[in-house]
N, C-alpha and C positions, 0 to 999 in steps of 0.2 A: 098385246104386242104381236103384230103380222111379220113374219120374216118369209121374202118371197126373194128367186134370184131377179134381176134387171131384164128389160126387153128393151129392143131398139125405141120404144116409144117413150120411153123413162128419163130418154136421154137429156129435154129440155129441165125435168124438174131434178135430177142429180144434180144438173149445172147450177142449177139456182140454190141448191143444197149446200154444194161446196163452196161454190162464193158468198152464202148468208154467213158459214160459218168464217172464211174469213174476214168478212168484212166485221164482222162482231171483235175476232183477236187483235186485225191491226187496220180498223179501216178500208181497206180495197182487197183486190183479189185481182189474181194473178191468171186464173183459170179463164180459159177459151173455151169454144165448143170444138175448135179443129183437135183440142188437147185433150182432152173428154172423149170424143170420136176414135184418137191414136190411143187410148189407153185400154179402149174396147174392143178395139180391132187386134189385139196382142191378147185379149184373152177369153182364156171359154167363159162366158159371162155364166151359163148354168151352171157350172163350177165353182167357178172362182171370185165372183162376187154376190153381194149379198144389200137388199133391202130392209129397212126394218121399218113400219109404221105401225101409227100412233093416233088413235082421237081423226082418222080416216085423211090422218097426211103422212107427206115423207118423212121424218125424225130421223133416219140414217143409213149410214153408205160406206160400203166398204168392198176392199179389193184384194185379192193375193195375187202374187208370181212368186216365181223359182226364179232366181239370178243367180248369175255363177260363181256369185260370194254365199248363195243362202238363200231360203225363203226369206218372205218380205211382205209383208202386210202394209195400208195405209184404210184407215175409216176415219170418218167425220161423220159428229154430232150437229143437227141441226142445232139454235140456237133459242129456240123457243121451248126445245125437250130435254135441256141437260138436268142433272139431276134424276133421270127415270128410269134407268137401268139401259141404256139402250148402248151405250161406248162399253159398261160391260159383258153387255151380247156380243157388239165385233168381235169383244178381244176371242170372247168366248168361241166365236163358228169362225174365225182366222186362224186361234191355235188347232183346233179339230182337222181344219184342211191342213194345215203345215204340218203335225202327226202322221199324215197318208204321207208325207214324201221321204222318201230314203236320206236327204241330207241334214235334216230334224235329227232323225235316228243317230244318222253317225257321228252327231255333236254339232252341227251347224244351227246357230240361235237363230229364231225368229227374230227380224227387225222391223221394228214400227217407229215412225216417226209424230212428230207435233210441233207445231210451232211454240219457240221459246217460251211467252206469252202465255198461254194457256197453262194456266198453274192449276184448274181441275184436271187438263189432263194428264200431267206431269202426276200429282196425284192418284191419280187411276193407275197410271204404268206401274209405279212404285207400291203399291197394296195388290197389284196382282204378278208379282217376281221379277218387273224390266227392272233393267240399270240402266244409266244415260251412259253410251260410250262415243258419243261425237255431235259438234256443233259444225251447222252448215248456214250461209251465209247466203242468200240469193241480192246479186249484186246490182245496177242497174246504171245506166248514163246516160244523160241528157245531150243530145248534138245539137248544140246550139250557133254551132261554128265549124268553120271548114278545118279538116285535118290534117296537119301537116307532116309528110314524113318525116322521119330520122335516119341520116346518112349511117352507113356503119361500116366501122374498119374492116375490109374482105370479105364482110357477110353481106350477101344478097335478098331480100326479100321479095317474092313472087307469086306465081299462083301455082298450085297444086296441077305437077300433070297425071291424068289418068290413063291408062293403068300403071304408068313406068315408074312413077311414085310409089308407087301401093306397098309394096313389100319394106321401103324403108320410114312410110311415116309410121308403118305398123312398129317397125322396131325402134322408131325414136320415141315412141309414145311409150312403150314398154321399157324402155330408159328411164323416159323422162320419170313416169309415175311409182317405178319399183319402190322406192318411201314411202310411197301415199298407204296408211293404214284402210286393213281393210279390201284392196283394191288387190284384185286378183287377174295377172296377166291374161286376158282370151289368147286363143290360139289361131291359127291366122286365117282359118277357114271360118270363126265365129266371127271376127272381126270385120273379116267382107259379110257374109252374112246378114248383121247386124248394120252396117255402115255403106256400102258399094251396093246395095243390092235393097236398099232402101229408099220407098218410094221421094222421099225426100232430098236425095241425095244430088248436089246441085257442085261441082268439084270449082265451080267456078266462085264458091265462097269457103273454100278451102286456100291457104295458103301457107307456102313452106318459109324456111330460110336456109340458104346454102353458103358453105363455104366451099367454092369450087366446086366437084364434081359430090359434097358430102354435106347432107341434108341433116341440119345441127336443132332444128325446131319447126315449130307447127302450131297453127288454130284450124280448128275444125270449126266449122260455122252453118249454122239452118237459118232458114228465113221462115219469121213468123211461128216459134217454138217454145211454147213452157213460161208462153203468154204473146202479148200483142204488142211484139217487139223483135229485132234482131237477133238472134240468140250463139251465144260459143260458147258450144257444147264441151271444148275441149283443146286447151292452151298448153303448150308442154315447152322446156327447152334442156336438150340432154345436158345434164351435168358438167362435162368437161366445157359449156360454151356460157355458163351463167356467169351473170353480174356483168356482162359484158351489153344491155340496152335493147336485146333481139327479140326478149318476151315484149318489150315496149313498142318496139318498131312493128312486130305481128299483128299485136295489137288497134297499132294504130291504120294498118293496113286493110284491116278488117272494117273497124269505125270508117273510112274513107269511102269503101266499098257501098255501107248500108246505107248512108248519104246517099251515096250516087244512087241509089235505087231511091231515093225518097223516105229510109226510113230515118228516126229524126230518136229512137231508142232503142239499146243493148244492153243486154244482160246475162248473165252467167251464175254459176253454183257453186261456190268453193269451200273447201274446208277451212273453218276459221281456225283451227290449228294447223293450217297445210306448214308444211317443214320445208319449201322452198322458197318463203316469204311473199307467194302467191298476193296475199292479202293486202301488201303493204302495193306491190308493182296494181293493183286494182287502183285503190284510191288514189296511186300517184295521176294516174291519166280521168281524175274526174268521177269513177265509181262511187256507187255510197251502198250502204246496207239498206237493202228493203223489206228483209224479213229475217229473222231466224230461228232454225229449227233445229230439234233436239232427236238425234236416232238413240231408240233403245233398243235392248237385248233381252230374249228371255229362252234360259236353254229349255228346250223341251222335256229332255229326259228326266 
């Protein structure tokens, strides 16, 4: 077994690594190369990720970051090498890096993920100290037809102005998601940061909803993100204004939008336990399940 870190040149046979594996769990895969490329670009590869081969091919691949809930790990086993010690190498050279970081130490778990599906590696996580502490739902919708708005009593939907928005979709979001397990408010200088100052960032598939001068909800939306499709990244509607149709209308704002650009699929991430009934407003407007996945925990200490 070779365990070497990744080079720029690695790049096409990781890609083919991660998508054998999921195409083995559930048929297709979801993974891009622009998605491949943004994940390498966020980290020190001599670091923080890791090769493993086997019989003089690739068998496996794996990744760290720090996020501001915790470290986080993600590996995948090729599908012609499981069984051979190689898913318990990641866990092995992911926990050793998450050990070097102070939020390990202070009690923050290591998180790794798997698709539901994969009951070897559900397996593995459980014989080496994970618990499964949340299911996540990658959603996806067919535009097969034009989208039509939904009028709404006093509330407006629009598009996102930039910068004069900035400070309150920050805090609607931070409304909206204060429930969400897990989910830890950034601060407003990581939020631009992260969101306004990334190369992706396009305000023109952002859009709000106001009542009057007072910005009540939000989708955040990328083109071409977390596969080869529309993507929203992030749908919120502050509490005092739910059950009132404005997650729908956003929604459906957004779907209009990707049309008009020619795309013809969208898709999102949400917690299949989300506590604002996220799940049920997805499928109302045509959503289905196209994956899902299991995050676990394993406290360092």
């Amino acid at each position: 077994m070779k365990v070497r870190h990744p080079e720029a040149a690695d790049l096409q046979a990781v890609l083919e690594l991660v998508r054998a594996y999921d195409a083995a769990v559930y048929g297709d895969s979801d993974w891009t190369e622009n998605d491949l490329r943004d994940e390498w670009a966020k980290a020190e590869l001599e670091r923080d990720a890791w090769l493993i081969e086997l019989d003089g091919r690739l068998a496996g691949y794996a990744i760290f970051e720090v996020r501001p809930d915790g470290p986080v790990a993600d590996g995948y086993v090729h599908p012609d090498f499981r069984g051979r010690g190689v898913g318990t190498k990641l866990l092995q050279l992911s926990e050793e890096r998450a050990r070097e970081e102070p939020t390990a130490s202070a009690g923050r778990p290591l998180q790794n993920a798997t698709l539901a599906d994969d009951t070897a590696a559900a397996t593995l996580f459980s014989s080496h100290g994970y618990r499964p502490v949340r299911h996540f739902w990658k959603m996806v919708a067919e535009l097969d037809q034009p989208v039509e708005a939904r009028p709404l009593d006093g509330v407006v939907v629009d598009r996102y102005r930039h910068p004069e928005d900035a400070r309150a979709i920050y805090d609607a979001r931070n409304e909206a998601f204060a429930e969400a397990r897990g989910v830890r408010a950034p601060n407003f200088e990581e939020f631009e940061q992260r969101l306004f100052r990334s190369a992706r960032f396009d305000p023109r598939l952002w859009w709000v909803a106001r009542h009057r001068d007072e910005l009540v909800g939000f989708a955040i939306c990328d083109w071409k993100r977390n596969g080869d499709w529309g993507w929203i990244a992030s749908l919120g509607v502050r509490r005092p204004w739910r059950r009132r149709g404005i997650g729908e209308a956003l929604l459906r704002a957004a779907f209009a939008e990707f049309m008009r650009r020619g795309e013809r699929r969208v898709a999102l991430g949400v917690d299949a336990a989300n506590p604002t009934g996220a799940t049920r407003l997805y499928e109302r407007v045509g959503m289905r399940v196209l994956w899902e996945a299991v995050v676990y925990e394993k406290d360092l200490r």
